[in-house]
N, CA, C and O atoms as CSV, one atom per row, in Angstrom:
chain,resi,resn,atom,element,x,y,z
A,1,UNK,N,N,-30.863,-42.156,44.494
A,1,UNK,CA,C,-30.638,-42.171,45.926
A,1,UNK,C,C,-30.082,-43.541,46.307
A,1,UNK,O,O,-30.563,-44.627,45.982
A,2,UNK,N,N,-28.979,-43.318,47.057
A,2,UNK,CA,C,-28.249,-44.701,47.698
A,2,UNK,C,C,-29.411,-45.309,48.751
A,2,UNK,O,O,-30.375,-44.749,49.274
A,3,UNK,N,N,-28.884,-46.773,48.849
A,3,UNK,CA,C,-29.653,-47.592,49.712
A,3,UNK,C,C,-29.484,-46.892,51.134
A,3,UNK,O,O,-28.723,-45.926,51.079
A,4,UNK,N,N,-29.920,-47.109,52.167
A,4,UNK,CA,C,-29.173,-46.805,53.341
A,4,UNK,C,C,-29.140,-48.299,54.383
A,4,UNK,O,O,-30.000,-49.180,54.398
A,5,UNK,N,N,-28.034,-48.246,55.099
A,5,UNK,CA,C,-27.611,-49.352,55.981
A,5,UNK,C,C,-28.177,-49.089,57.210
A,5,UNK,O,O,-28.129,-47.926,57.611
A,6,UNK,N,N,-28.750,-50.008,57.949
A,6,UNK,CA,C,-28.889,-50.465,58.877
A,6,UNK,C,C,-28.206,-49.788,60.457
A,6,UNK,O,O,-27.314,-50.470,60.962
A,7,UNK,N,N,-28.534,-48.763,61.042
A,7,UNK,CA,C,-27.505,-48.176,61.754
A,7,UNK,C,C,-27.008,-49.297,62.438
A,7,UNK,O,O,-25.780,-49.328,62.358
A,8,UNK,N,N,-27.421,-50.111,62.999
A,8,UNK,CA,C,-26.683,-51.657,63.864
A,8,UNK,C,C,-25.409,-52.199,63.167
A,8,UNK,O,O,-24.219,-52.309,63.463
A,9,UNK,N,N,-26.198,-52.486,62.110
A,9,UNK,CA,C,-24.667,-53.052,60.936
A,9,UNK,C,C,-23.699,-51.872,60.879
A,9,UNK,O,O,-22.571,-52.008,61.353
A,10,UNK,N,N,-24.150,-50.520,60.226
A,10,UNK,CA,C,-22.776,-49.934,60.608
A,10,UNK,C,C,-22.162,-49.459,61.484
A,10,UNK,O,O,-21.157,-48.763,61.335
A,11,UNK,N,N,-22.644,-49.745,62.466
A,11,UNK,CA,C,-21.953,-49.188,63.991
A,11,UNK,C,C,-20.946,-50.292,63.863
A,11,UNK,O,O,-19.774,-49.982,63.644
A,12,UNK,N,N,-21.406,-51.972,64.017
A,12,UNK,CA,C,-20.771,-52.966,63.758
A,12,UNK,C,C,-19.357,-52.588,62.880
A,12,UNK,O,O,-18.239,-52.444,63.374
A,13,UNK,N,N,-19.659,-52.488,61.679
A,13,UNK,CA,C,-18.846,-52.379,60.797
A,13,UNK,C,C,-18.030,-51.305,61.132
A,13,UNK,O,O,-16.862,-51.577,61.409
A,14,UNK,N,N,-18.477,-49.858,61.177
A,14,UNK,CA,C,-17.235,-49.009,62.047
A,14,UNK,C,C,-16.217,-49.643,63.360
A,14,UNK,O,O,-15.019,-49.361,63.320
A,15,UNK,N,N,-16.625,-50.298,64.235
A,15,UNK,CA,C,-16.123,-50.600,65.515
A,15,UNK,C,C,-14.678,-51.845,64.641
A,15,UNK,O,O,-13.476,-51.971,64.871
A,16,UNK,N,N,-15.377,-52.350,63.899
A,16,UNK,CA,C,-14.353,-53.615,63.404
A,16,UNK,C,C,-13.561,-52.770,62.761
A,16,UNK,O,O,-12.402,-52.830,63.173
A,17,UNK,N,N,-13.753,-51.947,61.843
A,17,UNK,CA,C,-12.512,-51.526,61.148
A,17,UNK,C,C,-11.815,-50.888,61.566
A,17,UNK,O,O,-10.776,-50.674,60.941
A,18,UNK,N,N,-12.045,-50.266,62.837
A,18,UNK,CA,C,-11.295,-49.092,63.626
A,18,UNK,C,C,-10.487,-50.063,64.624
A,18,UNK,O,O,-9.350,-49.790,65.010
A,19,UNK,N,N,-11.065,-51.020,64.936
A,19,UNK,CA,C,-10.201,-51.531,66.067
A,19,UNK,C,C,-9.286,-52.783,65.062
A,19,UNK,O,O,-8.332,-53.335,65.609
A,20,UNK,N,N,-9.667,-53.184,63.536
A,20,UNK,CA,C,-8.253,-53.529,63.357
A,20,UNK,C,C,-7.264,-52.984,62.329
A,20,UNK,O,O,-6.389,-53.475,61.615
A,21,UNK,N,N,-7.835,-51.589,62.580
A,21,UNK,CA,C,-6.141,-50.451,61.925
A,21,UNK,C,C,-5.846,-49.998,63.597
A,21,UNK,O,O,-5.223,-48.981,63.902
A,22,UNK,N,N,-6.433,-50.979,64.599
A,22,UNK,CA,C,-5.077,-50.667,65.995
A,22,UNK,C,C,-6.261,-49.294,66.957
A,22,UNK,O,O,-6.135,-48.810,68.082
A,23,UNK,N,N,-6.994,-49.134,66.208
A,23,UNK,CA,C,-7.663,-47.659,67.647
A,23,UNK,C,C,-8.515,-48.495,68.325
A,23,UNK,O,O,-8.356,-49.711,68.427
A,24,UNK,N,N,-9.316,-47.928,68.737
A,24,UNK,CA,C,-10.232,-48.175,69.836
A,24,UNK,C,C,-11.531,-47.691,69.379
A,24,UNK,O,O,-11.557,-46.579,68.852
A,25,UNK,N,N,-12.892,-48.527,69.531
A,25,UNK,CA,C,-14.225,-48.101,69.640
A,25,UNK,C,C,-15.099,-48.548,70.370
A,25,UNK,O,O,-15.159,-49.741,70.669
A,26,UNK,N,N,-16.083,-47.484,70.858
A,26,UNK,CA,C,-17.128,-47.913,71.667
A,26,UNK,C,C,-18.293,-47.012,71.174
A,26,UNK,O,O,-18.372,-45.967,70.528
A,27,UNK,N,N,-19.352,-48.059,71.888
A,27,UNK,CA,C,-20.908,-47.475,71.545
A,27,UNK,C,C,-21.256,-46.539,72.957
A,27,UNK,O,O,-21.490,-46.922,74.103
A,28,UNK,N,N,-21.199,-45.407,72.484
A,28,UNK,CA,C,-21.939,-43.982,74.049
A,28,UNK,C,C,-22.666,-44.519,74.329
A,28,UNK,O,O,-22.769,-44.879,75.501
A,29,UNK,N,N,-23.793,-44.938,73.124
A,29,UNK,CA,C,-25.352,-44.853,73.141
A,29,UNK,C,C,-25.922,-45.052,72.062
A,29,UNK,O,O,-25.841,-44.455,70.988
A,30,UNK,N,N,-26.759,-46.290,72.518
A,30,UNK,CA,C,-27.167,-47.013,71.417
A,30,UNK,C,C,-28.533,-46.641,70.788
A,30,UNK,O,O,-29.234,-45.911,71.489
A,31,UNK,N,N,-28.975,-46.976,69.720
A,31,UNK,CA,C,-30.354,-46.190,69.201
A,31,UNK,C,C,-31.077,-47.342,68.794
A,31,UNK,O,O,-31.088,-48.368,69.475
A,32,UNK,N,N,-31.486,-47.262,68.061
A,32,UNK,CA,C,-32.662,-48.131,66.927
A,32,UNK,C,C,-31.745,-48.316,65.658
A,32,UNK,O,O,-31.314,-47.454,64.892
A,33,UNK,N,N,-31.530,-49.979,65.648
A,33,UNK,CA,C,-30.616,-50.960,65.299
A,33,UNK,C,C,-31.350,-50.779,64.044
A,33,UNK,O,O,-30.683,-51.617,63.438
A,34,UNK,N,N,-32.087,-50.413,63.262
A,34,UNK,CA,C,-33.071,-50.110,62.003
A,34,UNK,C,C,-32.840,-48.823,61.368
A,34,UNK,O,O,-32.272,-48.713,60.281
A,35,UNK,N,N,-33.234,-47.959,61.978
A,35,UNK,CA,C,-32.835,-46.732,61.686
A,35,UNK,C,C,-32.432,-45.220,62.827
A,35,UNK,O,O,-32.759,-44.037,62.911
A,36,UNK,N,N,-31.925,-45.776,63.231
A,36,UNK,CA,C,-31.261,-44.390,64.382
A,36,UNK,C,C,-30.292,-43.932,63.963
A,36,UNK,O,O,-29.456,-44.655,63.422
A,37,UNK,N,N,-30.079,-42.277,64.122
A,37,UNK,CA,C,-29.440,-41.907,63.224
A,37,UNK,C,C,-28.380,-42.142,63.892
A,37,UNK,O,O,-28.414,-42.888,64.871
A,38,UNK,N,N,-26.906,-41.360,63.343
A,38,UNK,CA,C,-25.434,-41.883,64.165
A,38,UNK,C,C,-24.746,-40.708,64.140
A,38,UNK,O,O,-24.634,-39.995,63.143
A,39,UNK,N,N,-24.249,-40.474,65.293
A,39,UNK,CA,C,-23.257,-39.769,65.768
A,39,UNK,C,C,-21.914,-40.007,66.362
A,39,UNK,O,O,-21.711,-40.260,67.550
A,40,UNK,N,N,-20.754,-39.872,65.157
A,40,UNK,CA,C,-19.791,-40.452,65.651
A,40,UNK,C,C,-18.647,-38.788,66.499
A,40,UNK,O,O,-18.422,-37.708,65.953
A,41,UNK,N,N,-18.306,-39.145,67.561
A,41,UNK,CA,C,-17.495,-38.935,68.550
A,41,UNK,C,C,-15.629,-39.176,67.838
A,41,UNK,O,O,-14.995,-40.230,67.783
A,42,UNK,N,N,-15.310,-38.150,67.512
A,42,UNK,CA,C,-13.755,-38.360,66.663
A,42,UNK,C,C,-12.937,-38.345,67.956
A,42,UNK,O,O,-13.175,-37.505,68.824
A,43,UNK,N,N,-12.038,-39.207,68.086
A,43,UNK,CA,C,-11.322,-39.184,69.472
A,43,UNK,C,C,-9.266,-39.257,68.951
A,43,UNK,O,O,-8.977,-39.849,67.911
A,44,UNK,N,N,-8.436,-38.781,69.579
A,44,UNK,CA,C,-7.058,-39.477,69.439
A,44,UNK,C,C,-6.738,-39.603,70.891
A,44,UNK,O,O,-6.919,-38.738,71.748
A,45,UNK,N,N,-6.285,-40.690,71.037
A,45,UNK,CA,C,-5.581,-41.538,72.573
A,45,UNK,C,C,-6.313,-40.661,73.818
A,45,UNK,O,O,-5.703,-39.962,74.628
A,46,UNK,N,N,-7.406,-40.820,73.781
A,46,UNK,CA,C,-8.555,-40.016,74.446
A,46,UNK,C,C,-9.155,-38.717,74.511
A,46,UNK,O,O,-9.969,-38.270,75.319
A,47,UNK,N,N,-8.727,-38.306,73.734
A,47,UNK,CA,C,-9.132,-36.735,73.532
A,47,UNK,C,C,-9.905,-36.867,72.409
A,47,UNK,O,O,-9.620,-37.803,71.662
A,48,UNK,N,N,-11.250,-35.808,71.976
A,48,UNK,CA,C,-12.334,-35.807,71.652
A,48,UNK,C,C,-11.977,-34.942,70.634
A,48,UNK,O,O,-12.141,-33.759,70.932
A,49,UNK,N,N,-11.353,-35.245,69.052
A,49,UNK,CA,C,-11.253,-33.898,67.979
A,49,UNK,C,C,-11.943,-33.133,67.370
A,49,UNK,O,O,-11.706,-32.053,66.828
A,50,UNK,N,N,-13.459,-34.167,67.553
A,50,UNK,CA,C,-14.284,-33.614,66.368
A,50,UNK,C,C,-15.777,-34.230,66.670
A,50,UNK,O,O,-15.722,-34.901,67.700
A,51,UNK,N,N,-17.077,-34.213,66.103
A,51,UNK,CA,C,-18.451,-34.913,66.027
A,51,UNK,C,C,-18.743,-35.026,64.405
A,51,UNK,O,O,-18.935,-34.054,63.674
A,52,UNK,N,N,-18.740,-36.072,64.093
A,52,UNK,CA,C,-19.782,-36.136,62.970
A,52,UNK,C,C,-21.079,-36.853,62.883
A,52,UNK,O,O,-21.428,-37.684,63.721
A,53,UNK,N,N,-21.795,-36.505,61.828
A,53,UNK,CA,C,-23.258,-36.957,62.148
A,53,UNK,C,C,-23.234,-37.539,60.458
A,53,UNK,O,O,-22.351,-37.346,59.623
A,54,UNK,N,N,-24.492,-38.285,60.311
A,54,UNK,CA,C,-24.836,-39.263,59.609
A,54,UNK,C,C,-25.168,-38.107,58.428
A,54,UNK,O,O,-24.366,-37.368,58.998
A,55,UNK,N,N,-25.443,-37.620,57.754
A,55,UNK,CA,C,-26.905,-37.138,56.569
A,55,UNK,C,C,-26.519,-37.173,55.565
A,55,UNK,O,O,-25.382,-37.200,55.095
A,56,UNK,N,N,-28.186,-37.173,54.872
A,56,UNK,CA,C,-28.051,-37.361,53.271
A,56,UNK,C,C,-27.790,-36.064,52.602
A,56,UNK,O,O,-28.250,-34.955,52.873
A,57,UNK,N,N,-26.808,-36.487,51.507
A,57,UNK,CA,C,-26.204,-34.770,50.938
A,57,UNK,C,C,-27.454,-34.842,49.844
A,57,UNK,O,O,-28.181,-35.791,49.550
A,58,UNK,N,N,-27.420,-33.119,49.228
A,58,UNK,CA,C,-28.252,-33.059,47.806
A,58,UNK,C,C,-27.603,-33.651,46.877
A,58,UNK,O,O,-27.804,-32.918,45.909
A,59,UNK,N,N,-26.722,-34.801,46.412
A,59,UNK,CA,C,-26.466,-35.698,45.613
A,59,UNK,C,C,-27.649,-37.005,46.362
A,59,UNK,O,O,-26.976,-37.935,45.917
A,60,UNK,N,N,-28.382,-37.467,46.829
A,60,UNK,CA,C,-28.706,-38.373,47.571
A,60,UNK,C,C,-28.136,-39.370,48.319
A,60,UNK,O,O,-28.672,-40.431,48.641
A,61,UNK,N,N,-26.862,-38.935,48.623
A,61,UNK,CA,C,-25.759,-40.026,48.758
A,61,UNK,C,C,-26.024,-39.895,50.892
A,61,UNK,O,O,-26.758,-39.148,51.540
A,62,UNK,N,N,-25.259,-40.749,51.248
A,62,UNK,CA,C,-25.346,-40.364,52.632
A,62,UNK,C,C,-23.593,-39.608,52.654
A,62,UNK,O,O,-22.616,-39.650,51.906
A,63,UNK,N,N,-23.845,-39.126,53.623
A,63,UNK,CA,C,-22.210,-38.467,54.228
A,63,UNK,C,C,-22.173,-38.741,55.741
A,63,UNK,O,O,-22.890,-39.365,56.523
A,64,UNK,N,N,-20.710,-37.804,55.858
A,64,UNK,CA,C,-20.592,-37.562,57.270
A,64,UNK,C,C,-20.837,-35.911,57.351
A,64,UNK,O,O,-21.124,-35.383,56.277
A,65,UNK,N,N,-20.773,-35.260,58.239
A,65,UNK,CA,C,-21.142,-33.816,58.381
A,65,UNK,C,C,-20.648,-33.307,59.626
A,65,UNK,O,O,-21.118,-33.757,60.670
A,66,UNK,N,N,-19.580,-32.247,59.651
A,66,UNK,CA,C,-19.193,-31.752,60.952
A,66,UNK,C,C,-20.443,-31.564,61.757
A,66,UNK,O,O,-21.404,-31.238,61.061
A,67,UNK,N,N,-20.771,-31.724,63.490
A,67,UNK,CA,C,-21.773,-31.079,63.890
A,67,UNK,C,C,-21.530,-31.064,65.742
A,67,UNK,O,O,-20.817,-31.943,66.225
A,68,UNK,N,N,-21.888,-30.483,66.246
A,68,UNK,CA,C,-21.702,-29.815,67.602
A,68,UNK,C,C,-20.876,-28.699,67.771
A,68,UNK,O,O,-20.588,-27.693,67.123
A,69,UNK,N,N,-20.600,-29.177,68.801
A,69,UNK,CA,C,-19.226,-28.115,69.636
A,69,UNK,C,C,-18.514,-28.195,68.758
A,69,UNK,O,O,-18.779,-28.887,67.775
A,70,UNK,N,N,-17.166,-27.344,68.914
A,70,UNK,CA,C,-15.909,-27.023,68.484
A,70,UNK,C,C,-15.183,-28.388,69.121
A,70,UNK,O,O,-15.655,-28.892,70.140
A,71,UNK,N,N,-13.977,-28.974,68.447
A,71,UNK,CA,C,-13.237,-29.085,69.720
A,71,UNK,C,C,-12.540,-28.893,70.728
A,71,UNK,O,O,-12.121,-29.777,71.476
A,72,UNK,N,N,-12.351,-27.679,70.836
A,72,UNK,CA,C,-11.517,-26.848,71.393
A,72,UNK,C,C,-12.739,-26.663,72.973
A,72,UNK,O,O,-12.407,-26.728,74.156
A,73,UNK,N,N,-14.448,-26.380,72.275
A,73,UNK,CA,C,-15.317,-26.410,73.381
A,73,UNK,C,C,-15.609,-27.882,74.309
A,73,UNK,O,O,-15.955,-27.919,75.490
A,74,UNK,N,N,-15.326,-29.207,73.276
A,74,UNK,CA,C,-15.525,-30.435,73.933
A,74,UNK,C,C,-14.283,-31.072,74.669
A,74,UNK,O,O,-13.954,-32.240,74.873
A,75,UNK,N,N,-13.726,-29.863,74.986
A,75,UNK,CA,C,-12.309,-30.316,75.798
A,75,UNK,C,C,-13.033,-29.745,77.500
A,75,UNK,O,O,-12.665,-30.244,78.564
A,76,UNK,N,N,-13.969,-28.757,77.401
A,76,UNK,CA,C,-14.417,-28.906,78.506
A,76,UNK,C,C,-15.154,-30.036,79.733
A,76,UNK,O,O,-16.007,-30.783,79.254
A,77,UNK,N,N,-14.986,-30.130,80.646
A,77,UNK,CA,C,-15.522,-31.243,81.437
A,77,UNK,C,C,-16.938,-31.283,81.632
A,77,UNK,O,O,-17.673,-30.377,82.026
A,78,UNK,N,N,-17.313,-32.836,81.196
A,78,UNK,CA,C,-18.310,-32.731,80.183
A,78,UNK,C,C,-19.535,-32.398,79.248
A,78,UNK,O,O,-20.684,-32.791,79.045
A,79,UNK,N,N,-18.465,-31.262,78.701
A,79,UNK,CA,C,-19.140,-30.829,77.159
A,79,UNK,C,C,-19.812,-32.101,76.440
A,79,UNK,O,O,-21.032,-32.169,76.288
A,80,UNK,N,N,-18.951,-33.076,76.023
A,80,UNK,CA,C,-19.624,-33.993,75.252
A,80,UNK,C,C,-20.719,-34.507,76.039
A,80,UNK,O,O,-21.851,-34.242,75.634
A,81,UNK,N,N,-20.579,-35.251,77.174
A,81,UNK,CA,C,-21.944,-36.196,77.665
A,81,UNK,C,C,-22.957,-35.032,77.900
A,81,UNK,O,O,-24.103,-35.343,78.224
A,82,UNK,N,N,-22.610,-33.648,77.755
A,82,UNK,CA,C,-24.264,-32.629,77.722
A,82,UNK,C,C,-24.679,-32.372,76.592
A,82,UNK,O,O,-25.852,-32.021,76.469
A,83,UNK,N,N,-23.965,-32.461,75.641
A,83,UNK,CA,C,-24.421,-32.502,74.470
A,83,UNK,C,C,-24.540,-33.485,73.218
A,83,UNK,O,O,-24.746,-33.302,72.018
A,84,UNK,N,N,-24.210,-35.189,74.431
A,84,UNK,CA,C,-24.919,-36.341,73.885
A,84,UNK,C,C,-26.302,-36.623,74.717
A,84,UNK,O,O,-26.883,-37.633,74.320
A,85,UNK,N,N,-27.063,-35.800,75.994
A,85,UNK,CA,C,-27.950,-35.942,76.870
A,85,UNK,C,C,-29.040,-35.284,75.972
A,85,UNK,O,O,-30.214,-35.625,75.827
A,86,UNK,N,N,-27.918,-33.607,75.053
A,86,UNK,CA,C,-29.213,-32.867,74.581
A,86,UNK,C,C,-29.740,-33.401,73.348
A,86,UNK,O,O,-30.809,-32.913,72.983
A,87,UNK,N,N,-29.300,-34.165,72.734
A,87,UNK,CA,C,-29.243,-34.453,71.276
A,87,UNK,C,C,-30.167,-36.278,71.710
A,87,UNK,O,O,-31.262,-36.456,71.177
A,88,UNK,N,N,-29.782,-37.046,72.337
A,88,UNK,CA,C,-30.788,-37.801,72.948
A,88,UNK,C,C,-32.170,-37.657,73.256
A,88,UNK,O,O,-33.028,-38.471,72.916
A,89,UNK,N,N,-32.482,-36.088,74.230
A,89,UNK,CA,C,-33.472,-36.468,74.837
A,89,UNK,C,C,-34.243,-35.534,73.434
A,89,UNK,O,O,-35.239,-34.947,73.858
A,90,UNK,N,N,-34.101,-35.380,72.520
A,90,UNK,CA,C,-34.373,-34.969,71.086
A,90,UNK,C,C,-34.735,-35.930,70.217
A,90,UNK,O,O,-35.607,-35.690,69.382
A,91,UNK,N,N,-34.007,-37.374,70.301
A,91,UNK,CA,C,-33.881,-38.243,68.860
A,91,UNK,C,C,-33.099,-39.421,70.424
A,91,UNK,O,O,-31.949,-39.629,70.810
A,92,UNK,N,N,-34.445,-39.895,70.875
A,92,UNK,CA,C,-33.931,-41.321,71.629
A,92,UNK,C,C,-32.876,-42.437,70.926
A,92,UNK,O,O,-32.085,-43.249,71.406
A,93,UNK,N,N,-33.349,-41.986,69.233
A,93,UNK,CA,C,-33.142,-43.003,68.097
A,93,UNK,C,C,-31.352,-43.245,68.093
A,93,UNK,O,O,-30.764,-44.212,67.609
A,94,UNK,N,N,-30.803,-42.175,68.713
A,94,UNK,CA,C,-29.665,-41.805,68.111
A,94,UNK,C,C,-28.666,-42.405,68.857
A,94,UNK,O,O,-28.571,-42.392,70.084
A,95,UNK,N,N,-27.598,-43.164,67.705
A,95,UNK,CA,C,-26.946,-43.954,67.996
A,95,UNK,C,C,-25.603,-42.839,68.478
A,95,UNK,O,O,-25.631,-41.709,67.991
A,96,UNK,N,N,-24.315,-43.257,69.556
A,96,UNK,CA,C,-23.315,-42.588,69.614
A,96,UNK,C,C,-22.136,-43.233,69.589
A,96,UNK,O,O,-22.193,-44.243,70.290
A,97,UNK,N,N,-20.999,-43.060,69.032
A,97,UNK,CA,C,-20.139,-44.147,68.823
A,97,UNK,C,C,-19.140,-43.277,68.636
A,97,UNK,O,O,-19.277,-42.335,67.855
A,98,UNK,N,N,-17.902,-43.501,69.395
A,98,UNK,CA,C,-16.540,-43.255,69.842
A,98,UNK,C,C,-15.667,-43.755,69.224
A,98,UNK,O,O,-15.529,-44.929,69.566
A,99,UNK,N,N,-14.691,-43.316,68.135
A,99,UNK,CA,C,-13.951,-44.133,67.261
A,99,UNK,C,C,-12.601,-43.429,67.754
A,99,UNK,O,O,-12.301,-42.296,67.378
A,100,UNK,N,N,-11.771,-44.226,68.667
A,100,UNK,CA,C,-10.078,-43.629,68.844
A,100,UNK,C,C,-9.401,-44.222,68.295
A,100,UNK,O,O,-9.083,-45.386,68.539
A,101,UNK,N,N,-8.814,-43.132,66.907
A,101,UNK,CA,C,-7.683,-43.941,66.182
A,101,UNK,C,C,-7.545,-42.271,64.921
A,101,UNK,O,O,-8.517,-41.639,64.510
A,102,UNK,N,N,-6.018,-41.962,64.588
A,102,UNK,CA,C,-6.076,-40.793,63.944
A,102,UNK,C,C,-6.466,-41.164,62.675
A,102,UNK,O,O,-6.205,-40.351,61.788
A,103,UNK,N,N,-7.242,-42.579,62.241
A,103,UNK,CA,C,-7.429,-42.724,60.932
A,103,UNK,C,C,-9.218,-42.712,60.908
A,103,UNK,O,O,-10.020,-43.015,60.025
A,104,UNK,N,N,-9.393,-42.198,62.355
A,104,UNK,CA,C,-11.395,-42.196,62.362
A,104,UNK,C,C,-12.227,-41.638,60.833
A,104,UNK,O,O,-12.910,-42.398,60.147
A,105,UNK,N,N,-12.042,-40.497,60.580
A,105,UNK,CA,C,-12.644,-40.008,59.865
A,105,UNK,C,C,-12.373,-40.656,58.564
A,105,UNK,O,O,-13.374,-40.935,57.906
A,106,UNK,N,N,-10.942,-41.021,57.941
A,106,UNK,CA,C,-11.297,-41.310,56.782
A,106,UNK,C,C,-11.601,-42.952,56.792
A,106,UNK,O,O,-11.882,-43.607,55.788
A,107,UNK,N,N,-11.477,-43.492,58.207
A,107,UNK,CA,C,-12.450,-45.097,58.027
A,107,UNK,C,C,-14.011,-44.917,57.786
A,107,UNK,O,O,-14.610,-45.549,56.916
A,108,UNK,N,N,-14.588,-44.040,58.595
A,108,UNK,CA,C,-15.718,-43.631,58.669
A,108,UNK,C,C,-16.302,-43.614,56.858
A,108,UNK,O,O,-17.208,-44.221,56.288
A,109,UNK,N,N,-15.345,-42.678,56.419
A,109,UNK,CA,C,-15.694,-42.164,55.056
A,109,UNK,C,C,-16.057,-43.499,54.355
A,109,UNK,O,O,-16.935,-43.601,53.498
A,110,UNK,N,N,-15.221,-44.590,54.851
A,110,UNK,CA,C,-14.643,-45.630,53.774
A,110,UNK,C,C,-16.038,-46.934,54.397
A,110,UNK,O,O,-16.191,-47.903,53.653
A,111,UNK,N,N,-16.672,-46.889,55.307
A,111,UNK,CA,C,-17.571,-47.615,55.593
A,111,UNK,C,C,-18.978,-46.928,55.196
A,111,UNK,O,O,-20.030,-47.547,55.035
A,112,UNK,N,N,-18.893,-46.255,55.135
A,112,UNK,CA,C,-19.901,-45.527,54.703
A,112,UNK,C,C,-20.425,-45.952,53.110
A,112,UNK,O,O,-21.474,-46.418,52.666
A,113,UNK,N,N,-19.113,-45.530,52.503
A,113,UNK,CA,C,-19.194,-45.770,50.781
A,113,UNK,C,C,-19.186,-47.242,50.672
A,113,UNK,O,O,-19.392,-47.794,49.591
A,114,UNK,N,N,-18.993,-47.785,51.584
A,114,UNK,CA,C,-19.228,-49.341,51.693
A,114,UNK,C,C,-19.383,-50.248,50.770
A,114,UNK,O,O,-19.557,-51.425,51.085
């Protein structure tokens, strides 16, 4: 089983690498800088493509993992902030973080494997 990071540090570390391949990041909602889990928000030039979430695969490794709405459903007005309210008032812990840039997911991948 891999170590696991610090959700603080990698929120950190996502926000830096996304904003210097040129996108944009922000924190929704912040959790427990120790261990809160993370939910990243896939965005291009403001539009919302995708959700991924933090978990450990049966290799013990951590991943990313499709999870919520569709995007096609988080194009509704706001879909996402009701279903970052429901997933909150569930797991206070849980970090949310907005990565705009069409290279989100495979930076994500690449901070992760860190």
């Amino acid at each position: 089983m891999s170590a696991r990071a610090a959700a603080g540090l990698l929120v950190s570390a996502l926000i830096r690498r996304v904003e210097a391949a040129g996108g944009h990041a922000a924190v929704l909602a912040r959790g427990d800088a120790t261990s809160g889990a993370l939910l990243l928000a896939l965005a291009e030039r403001g539009m919302t493509t995708g959700l991924l979430e933090r978990t450990l695969t049966p290799s013990g490794a951590y991943g990313w993992t499709p999870t919520g709405p569709k995007a096609d459903a988080l194009e509704e007005p706001g879909a996402l902030a009701d279903y970052i309210a429901r997933r909150r008032r569930m797991d206070p812990d849980l970090w949310v973080v907005e990565l705009d840039s069409p290279e989100a997911e495979r930076i994500a991948g690449e901070v992760l494997a860190g």
